[in-house]
gemmi code that builds the backbone of each chain (N, CA, C; Angstrom):
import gemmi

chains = {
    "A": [
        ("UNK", (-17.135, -19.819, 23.711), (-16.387, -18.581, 23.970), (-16.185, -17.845, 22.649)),
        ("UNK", (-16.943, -16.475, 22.519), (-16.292, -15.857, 21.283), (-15.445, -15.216, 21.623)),
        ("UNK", (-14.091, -15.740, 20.137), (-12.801, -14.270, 19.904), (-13.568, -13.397, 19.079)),
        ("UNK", (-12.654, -12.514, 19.279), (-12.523, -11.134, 18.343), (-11.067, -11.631, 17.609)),
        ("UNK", (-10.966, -12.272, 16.687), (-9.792, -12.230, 15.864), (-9.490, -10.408, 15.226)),
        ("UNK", (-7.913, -10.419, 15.389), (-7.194, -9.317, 14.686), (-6.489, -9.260, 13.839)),
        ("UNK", (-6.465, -8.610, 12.825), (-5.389, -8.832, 11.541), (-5.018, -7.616, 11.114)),
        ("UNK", (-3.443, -7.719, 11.367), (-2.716, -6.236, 10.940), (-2.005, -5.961, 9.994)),
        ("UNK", (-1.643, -7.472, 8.759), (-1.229, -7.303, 8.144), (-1.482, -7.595, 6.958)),
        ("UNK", (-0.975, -6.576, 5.717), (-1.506, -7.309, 4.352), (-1.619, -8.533, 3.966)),
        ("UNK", (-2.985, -9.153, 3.503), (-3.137, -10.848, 3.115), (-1.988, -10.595, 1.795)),
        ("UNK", (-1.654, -9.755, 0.968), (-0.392, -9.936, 0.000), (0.935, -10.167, 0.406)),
        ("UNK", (1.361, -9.883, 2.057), (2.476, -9.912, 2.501), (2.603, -11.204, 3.242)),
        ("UNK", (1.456, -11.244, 4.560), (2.002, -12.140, 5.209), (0.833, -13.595, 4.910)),
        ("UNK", (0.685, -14.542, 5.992), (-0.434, -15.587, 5.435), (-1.298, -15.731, 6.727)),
        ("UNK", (-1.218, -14.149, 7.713), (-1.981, -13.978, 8.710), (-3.311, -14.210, 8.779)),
        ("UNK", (-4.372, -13.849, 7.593), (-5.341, -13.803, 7.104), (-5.536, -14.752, 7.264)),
        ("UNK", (-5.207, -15.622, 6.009), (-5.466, -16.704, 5.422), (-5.713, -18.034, 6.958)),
        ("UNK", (-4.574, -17.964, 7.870), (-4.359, -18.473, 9.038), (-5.517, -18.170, 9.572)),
        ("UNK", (-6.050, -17.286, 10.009), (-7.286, -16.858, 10.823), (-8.199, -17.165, 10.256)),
        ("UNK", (-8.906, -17.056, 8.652), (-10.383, -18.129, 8.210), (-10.119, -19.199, 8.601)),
        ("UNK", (-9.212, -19.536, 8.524), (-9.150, -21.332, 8.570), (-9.045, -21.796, 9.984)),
        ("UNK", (-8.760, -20.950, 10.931), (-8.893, -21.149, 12.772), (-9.846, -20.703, 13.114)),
        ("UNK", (-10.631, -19.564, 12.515), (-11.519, -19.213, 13.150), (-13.538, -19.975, 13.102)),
        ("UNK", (-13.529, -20.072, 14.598), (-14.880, -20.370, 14.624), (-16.237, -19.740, 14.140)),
        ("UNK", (-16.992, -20.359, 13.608), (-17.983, -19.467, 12.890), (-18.990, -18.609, 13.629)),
        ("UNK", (-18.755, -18.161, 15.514), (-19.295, -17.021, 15.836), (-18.594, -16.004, 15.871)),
        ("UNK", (-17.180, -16.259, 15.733), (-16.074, -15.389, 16.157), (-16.239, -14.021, 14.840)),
        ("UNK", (-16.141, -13.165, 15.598), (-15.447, -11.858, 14.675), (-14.344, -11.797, 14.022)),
        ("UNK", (-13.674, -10.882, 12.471), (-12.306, -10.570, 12.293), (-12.627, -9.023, 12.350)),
        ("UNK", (-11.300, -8.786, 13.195), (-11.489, -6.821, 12.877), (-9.638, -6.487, 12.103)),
        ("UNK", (-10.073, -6.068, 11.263), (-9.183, -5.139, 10.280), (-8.636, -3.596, 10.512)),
        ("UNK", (-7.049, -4.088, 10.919), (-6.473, -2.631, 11.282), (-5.240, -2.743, 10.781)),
        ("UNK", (-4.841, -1.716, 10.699), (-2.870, -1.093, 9.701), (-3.117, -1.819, 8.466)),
        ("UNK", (-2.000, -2.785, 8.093), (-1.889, -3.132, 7.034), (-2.900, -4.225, 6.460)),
        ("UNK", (-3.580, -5.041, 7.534), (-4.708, -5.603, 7.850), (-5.697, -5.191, 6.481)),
        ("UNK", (-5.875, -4.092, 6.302), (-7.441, -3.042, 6.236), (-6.895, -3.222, 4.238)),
        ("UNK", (-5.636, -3.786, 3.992), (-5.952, -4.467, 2.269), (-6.620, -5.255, 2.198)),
        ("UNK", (-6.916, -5.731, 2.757), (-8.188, -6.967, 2.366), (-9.320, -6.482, 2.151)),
        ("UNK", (-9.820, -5.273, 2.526), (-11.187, -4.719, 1.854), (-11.151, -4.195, 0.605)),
        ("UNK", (-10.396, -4.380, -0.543), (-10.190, -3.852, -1.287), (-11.225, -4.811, -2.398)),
        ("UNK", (-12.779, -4.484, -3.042), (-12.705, -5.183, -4.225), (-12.163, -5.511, -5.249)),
        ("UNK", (-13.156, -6.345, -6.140), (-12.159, -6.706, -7.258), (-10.854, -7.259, -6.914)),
        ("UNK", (-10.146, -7.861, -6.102), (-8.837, -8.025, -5.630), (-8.411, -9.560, -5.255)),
        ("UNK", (-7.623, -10.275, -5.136), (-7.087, -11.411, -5.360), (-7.669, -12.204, -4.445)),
        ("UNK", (-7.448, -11.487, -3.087), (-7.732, -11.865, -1.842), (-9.576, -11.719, -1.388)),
        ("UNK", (-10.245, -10.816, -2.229), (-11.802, -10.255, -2.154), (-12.578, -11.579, -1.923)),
        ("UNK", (-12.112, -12.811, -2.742), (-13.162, -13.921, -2.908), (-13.028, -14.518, -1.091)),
        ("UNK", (-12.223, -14.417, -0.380), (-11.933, -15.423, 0.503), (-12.397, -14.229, 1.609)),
        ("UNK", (-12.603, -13.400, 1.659), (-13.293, -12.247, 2.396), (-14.884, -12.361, 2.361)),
        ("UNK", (-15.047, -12.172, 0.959), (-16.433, -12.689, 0.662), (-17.384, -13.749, 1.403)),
        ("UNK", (-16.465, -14.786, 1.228), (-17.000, -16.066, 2.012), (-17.127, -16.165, 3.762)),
        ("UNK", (-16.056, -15.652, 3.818), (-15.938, -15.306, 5.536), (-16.949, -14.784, 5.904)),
        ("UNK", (-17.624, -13.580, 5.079), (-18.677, -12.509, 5.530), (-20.025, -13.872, 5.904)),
        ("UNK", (-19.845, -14.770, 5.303), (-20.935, -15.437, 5.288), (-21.042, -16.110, 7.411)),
        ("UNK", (-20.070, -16.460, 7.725), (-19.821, -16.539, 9.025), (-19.781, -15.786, 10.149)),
        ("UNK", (-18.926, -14.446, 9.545), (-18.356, -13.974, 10.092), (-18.870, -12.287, 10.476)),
        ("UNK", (-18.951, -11.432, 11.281), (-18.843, -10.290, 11.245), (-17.503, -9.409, 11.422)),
        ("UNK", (-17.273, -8.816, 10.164), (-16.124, -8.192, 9.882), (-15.995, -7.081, 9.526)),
        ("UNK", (-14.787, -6.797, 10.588), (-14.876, -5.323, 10.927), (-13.728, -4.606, 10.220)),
        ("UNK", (-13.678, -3.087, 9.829), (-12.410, -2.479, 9.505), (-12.254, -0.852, 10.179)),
        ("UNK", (-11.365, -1.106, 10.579), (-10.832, 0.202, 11.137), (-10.660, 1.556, 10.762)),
        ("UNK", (-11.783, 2.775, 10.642), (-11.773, 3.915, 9.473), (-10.420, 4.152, 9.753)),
        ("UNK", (-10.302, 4.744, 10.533), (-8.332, 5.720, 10.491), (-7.478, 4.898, 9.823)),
        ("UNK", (-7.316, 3.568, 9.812), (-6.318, 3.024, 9.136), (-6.587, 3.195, 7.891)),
        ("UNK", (-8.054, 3.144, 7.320), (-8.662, 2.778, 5.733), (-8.271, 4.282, 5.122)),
        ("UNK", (-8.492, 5.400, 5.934), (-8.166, 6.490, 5.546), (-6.830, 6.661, 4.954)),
        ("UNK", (-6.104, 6.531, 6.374), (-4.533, 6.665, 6.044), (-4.012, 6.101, 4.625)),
        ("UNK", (-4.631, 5.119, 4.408), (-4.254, 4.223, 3.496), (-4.484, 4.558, 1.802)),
        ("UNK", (-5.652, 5.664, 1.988), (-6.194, 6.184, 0.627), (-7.203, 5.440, 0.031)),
        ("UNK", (-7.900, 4.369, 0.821), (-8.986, 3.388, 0.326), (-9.914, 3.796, 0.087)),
        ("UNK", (-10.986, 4.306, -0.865), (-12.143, 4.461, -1.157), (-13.242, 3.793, -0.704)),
        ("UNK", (-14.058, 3.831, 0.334), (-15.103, 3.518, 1.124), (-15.674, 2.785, 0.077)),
        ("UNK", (-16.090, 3.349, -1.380), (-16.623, 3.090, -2.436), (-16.026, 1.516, -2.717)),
        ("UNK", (-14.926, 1.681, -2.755), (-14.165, 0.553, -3.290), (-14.205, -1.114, -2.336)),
        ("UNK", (-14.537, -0.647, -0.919), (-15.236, -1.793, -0.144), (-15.832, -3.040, -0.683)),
        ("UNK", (-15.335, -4.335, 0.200), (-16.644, -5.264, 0.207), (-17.962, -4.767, 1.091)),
        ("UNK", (-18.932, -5.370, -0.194), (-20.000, -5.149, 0.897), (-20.514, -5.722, 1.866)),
        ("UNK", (-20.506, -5.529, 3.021), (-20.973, -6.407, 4.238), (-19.382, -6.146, 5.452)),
        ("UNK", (-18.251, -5.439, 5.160), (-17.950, -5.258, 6.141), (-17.991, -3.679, 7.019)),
        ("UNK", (-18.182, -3.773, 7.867), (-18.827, -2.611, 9.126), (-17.225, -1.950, 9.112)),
        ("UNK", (-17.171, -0.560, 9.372), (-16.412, 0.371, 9.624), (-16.382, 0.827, 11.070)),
        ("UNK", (-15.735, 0.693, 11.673), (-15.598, 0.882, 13.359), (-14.167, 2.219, 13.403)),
        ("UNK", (-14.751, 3.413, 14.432), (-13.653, 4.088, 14.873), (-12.725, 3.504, 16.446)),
        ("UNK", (-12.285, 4.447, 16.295), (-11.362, 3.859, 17.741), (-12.093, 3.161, 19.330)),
        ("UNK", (-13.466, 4.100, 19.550), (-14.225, 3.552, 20.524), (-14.579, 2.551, 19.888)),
        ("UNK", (-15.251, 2.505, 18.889), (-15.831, 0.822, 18.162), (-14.998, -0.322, 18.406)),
        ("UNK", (-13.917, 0.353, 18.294), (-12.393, -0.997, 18.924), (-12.414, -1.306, 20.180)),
        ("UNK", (-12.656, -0.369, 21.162), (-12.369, -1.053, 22.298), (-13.860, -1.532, 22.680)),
        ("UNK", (-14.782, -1.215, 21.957), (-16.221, -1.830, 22.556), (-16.273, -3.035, 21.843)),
        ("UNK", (-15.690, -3.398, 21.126), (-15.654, -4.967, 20.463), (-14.767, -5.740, 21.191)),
        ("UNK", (-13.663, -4.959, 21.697), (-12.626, -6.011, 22.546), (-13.267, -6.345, 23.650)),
        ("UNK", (-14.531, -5.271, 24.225), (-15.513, -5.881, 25.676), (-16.466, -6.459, 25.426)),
        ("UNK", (-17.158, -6.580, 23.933), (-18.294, -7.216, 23.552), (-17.682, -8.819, 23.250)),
        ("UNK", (-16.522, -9.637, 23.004), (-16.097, -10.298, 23.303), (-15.547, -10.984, 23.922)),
        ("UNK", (-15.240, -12.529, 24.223), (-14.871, -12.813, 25.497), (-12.978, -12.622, 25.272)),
        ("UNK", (-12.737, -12.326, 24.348), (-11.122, -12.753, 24.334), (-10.425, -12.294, 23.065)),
        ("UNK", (-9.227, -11.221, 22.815), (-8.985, -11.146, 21.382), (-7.692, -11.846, 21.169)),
        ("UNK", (-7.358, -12.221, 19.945), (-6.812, -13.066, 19.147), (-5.700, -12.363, 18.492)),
        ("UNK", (-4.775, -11.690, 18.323), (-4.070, -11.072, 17.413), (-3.297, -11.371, 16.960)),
        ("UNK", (-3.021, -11.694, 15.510), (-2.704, -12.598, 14.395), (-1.391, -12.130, 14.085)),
        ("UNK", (-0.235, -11.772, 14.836), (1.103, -10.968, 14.110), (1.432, -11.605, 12.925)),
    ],
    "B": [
        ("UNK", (32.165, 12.952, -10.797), (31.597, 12.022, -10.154), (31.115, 11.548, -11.250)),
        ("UNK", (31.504, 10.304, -11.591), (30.012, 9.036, -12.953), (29.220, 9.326, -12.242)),
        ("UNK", (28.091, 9.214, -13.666), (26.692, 9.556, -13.434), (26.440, 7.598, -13.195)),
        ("UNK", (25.735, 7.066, -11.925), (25.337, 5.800, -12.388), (23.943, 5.674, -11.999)),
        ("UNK", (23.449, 4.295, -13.146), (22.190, 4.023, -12.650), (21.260, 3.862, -11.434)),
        ("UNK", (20.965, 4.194, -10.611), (20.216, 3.729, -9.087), (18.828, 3.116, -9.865)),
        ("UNK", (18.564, 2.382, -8.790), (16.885, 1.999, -8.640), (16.513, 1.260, -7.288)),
        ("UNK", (15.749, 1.971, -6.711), (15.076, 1.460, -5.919), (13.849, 0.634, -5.664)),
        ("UNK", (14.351, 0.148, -5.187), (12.832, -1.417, -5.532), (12.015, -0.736, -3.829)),
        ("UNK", (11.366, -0.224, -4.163), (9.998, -0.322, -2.954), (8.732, -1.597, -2.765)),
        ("UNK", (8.778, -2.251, -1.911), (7.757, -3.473, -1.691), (7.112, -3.305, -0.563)),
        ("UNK", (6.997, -2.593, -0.041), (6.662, -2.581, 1.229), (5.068, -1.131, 1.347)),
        ("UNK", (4.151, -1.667, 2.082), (2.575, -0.651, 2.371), (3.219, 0.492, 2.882)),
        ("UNK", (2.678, 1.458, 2.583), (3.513, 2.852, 3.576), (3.571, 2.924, 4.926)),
        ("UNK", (2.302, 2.067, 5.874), (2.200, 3.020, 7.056), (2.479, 1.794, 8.035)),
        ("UNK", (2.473, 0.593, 7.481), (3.078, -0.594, 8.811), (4.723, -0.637, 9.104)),
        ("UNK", (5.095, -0.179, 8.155), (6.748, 0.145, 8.593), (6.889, 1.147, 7.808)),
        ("UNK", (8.447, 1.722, 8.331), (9.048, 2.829, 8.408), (9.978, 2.307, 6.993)),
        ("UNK", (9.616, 1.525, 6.216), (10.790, 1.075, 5.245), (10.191, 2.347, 3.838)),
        ("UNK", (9.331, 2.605, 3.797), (8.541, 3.257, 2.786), (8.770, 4.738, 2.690)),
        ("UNK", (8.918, 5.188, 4.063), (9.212, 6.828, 3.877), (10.788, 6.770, 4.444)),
        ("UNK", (11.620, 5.994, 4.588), (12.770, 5.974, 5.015), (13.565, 5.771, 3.224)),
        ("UNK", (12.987, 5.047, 2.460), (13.360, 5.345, 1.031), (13.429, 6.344, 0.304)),
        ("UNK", (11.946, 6.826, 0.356), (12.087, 8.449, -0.202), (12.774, 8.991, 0.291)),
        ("UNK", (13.378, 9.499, 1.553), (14.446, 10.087, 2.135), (15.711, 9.881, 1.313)),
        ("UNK", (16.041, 8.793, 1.088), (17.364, 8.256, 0.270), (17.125, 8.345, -0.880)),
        ("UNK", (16.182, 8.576, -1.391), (15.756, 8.957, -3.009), (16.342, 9.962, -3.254)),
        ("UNK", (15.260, 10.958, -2.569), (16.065, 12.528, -2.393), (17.327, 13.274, -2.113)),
        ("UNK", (18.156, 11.930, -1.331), (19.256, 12.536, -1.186), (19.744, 12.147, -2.541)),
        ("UNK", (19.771, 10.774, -2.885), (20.822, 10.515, -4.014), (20.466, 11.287, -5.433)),
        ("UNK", (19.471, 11.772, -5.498), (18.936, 12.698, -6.805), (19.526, 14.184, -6.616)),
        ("UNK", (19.843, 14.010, -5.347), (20.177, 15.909, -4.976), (21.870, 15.637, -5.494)),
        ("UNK", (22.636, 14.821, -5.447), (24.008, 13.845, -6.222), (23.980, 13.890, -7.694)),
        ("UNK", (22.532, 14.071, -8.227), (22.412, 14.009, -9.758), (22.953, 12.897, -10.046)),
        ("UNK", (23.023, 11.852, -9.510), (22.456, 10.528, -10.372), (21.139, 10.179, -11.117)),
        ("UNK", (21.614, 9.120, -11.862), (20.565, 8.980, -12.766), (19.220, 7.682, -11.718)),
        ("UNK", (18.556, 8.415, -11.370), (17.686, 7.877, -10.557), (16.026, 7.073, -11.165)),
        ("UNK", (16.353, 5.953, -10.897), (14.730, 5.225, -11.107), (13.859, 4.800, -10.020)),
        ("UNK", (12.472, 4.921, -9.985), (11.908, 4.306, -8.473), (11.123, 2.932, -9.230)),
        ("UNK", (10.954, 2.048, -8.630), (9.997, 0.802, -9.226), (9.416, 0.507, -7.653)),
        ("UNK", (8.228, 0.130, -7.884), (6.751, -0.212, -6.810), (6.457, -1.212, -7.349)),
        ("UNK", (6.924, -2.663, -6.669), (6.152, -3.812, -6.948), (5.586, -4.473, -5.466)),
        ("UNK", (4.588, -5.093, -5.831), (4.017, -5.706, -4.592), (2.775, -5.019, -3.896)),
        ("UNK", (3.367, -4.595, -2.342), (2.560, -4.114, -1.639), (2.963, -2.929, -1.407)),
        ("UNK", (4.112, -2.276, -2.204), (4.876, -1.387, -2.781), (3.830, -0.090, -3.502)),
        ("UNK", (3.232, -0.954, -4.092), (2.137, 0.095, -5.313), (1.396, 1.090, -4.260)),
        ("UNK", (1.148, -0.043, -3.054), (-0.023, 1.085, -2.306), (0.909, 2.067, -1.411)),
        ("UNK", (2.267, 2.435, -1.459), (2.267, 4.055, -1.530), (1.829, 4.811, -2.241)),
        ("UNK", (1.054, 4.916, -3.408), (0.947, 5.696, -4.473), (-0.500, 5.850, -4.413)),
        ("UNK", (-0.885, 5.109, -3.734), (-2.317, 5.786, -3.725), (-2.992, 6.893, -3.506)),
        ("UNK", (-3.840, 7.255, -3.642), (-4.504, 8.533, -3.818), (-4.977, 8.591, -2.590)),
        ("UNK", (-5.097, 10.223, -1.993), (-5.860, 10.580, -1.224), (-5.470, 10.007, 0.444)),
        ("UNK", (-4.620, 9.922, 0.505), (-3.870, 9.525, 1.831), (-4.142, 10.221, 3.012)),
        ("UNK", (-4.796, 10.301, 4.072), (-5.327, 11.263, 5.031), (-4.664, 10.327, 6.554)),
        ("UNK", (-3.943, 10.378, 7.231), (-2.803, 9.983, 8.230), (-3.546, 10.765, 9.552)),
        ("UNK", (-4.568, 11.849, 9.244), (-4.962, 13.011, 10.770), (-5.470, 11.484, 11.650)),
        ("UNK", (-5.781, 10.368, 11.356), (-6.879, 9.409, 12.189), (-5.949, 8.545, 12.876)),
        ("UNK", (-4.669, 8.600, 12.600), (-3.535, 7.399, 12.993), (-2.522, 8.044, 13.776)),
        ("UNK", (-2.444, 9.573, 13.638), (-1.340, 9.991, 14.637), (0.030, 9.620, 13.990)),
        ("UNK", (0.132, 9.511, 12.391), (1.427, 9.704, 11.754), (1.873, 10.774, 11.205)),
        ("UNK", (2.907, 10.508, 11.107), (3.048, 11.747, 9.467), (2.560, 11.097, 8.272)),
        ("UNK", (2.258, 12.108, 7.736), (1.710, 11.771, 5.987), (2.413, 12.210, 5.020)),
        ("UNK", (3.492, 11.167, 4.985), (4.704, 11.286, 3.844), (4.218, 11.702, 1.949)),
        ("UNK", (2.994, 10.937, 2.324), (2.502, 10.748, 0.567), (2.535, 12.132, 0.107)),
        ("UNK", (1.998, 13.241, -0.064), (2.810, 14.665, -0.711), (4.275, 14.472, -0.895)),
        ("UNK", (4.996, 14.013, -0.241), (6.717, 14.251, -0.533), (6.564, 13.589, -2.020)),
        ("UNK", (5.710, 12.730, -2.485), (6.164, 11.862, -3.821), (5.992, 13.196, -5.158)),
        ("UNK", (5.382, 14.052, -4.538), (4.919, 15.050, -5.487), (5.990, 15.618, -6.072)),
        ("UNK", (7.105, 15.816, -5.236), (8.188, 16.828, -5.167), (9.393, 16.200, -5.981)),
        ("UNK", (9.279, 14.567, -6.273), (10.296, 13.775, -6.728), (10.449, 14.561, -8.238)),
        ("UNK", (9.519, 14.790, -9.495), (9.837, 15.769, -10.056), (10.615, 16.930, -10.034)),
        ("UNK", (10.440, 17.320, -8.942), (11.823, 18.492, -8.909), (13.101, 18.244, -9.066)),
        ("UNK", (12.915, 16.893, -8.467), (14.238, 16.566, -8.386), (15.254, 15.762, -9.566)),
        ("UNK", (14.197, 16.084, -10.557), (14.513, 15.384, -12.160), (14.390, 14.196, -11.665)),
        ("UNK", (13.642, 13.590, -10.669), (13.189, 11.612, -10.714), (11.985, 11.490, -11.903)),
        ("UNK", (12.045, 11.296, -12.625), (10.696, 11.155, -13.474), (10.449, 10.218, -13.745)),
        ("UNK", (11.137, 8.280, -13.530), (11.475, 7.431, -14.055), (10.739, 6.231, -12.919)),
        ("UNK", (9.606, 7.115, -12.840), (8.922, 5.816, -11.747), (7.886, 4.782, -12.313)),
        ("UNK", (8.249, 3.262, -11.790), (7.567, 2.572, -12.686), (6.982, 1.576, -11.673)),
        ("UNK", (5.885, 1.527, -12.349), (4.877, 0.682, -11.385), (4.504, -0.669, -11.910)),
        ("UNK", (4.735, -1.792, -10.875), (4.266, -3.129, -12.338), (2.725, -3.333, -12.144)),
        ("UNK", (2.654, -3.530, -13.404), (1.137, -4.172, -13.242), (0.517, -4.631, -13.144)),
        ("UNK", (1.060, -6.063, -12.667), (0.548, -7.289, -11.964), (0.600, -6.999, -10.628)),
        ("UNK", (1.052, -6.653, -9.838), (1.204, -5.927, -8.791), (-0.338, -5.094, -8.320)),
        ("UNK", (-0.761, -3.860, -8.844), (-1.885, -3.297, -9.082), (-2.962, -4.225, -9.502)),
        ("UNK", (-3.198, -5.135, -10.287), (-4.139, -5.931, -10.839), (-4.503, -6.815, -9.640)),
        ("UNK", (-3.169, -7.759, -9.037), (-3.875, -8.668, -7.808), (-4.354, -7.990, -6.808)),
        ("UNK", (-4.069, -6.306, -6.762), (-4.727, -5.513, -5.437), (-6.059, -5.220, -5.728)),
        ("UNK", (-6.697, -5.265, -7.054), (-7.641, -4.878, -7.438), (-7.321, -3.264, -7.863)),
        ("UNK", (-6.457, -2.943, -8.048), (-5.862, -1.113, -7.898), (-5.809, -1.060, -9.595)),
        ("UNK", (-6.173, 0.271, -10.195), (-5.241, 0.332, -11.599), (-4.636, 1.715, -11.598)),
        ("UNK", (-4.266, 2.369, -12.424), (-3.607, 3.476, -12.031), (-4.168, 4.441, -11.736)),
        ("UNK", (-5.883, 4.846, -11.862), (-6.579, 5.751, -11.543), (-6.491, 6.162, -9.722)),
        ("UNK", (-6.049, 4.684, -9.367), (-5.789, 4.965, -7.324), (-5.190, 5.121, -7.455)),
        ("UNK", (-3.652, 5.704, -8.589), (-2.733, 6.315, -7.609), (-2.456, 7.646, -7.871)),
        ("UNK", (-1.493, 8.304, -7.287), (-1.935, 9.790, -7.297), (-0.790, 10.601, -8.415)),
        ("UNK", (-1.311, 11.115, -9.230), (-0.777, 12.022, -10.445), (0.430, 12.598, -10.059)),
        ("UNK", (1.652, 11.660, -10.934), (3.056, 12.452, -10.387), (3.558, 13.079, -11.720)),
        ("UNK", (3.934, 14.236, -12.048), (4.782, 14.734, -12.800), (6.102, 15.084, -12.992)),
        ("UNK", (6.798, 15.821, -14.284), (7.642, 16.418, -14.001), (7.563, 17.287, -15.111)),
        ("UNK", (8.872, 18.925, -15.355), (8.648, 19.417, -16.200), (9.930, 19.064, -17.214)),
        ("UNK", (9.410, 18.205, -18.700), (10.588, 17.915, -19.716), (11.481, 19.211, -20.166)),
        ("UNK", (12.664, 19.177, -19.707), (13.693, 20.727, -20.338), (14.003, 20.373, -21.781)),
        ("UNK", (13.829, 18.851, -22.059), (14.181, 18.871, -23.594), (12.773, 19.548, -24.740)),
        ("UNK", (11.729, 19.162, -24.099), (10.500, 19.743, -24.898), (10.001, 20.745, -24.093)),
        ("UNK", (10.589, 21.930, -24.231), (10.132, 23.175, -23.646), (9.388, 23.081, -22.620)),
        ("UNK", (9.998, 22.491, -21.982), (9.271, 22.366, -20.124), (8.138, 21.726, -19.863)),
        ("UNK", (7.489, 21.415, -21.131), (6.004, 20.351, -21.355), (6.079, 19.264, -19.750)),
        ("UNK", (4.681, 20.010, -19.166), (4.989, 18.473, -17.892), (4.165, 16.976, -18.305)),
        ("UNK", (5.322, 16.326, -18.042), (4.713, 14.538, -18.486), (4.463, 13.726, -17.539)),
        ("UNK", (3.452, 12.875, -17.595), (3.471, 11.953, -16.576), (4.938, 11.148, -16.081)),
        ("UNK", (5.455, 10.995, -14.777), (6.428, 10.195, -13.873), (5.925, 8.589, -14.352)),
        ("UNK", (5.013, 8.318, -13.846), (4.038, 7.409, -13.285), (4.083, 6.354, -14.734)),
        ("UNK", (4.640, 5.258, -14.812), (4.778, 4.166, -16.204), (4.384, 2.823, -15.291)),
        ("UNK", (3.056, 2.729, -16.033), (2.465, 1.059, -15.455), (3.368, 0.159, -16.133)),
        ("UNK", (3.874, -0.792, -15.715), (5.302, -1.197, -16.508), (5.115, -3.240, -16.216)),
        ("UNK", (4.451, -4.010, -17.484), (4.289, -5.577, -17.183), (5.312, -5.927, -16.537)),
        ("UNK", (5.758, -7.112, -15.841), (6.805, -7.704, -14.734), (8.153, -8.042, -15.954)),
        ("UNK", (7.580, -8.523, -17.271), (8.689, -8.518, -18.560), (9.715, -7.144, -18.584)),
        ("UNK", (8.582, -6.293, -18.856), (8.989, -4.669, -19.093), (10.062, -4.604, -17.517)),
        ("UNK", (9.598, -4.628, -16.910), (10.310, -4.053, -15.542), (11.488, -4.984, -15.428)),
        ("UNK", (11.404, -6.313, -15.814), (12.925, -7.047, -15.743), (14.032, -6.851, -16.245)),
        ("UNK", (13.239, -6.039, -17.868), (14.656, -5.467, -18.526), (14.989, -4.289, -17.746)),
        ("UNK", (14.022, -2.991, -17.155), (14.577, -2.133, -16.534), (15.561, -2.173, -15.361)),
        ("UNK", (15.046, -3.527, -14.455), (16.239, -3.877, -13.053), (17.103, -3.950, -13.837)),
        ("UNK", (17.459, -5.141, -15.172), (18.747, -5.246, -15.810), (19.413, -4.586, -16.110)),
        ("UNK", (19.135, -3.408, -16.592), (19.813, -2.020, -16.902), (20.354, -1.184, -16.042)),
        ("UNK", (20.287, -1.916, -14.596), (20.965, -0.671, -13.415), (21.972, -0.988, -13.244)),
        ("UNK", (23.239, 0.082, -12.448), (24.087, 0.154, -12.258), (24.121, -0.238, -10.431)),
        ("UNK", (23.287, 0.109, -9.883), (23.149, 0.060, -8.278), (21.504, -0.334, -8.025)),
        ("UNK", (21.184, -1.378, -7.312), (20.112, -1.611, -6.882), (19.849, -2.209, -5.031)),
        ("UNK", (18.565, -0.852, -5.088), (19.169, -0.618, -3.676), (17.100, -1.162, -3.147)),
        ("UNK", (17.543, -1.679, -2.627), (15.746, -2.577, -2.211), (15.081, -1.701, -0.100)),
        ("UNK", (14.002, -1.384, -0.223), (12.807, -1.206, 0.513), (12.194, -1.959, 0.786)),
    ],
}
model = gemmi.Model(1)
for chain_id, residues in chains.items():
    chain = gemmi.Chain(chain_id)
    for i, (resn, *xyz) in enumerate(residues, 1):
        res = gemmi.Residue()
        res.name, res.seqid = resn, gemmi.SeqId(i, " ")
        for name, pos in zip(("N", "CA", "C"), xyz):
            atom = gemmi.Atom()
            atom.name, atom.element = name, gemmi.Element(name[0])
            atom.pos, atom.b_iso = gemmi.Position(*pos), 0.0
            res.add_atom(atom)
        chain.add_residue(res)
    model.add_chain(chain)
structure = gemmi.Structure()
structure.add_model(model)
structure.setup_entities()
């Protein structure tokens, strides 16, 4: 059964993230939304453990949130996919089940 | 009325809670009081200050312009730590250019904005009169 794991909050704030590599199965998706969408940030504390995930994982981030946020597209890891609002709900049907990490 | 120290400790991302633009609100009021007002951004705090904030995709308001205006209000005393910025991967080029105009040097405008080590910023909390946390 694949999840769609969700993560809404900064890996600097909470240990939502961190919780979800370590539960998640290696077909499963993470998609990145609100406060979530710091973790794409290179160069950054949290970048190495993102990095590695990509190796499993397909990982997603949410443009409107990345926007809101002032993130530089530029400033991205490379290898995670940018999804708008339809991209969200076509991943929640391209999966069997989502996961959301409060 | 004594003039006393304020500082507000902001820690908190702007747009997952309401703790971030509910501060600036109280900034503004207590500066419009003419107290002697400081802002400090540690944490996950820094990323209000980022640059280029665009909110049309989320259906919020987009508070980030109001930081522009803290200059008017003689706040010029905002300090950012820099360990803070460093574990985000951020340095001060992401965040967005705050000023004010100095009345002691003929109105010369100076940077707000002081990247400030976690040392530097401990003596500044020490120095307040009121510390009021975000």
């Amino acid at each position: 059964m694949s999840v769609l794991h969700i993560i809404n909050k900064s890996p600097y704030d909470r240990s939502s993230l961190d919780t979800c590599l370590r539960l998640a199965q290696p077909d499963s998706a993470i998609l990145l939304i609100e406060d979530g969408i710091y973790a794409v940030q290179k160069n950054a504390a949290a970048a190495q453990k993102v990095e590695q995930a990509l190796a499993n994982h397909q990982i997603y981030a949410l443009q409107p949130d990345l926007e809101a946020r002032g993130i530089n597209p530029d400033n991205m890891i490379d290898g995670i996919a940018l999804v708008d609002y339809d991209g969200f709900v076509k991943l929640t049907t391209d999966y069997d089940k989502s996961q959301s990490w409060l | 009325m004594a003039t006393k120290k304020f500082l507000y400790v902001n820690r908190t991302a702007p747009h997952g809670s309401i703790y971030a633009q509910e501060s600036l609100e109280v900034v503004l009021i207590a500066a419009a009081f003419e107290q002697d007002v400081s802002l400090a951004f540690i944490d996950d705090g820094v990323y209000q200050l980022m640059q280029n904030q665009d909110t049309s995709g989320i259906g919020s308001k987009n508070f980030s312009p109001t930081y522009k205006a803290l200059g008017d209000y003689d706040v010029s005393k905002i300090y950012v730590e820099q360990e803070s910025l460093e574990l985000r991967g951020l340095g001060k080029d992401d965040l967005m250019p705050l000023t004010y105009e100095d009345e002691d040097d003929d109105w010369a405008e100076k940077d707000s904005i002081h990247v400030v080590s976690s040392k530097e910023l401990a003596e500044i909390i020490d120095q307040q009169d009121v510390i009021l946390n975000f």
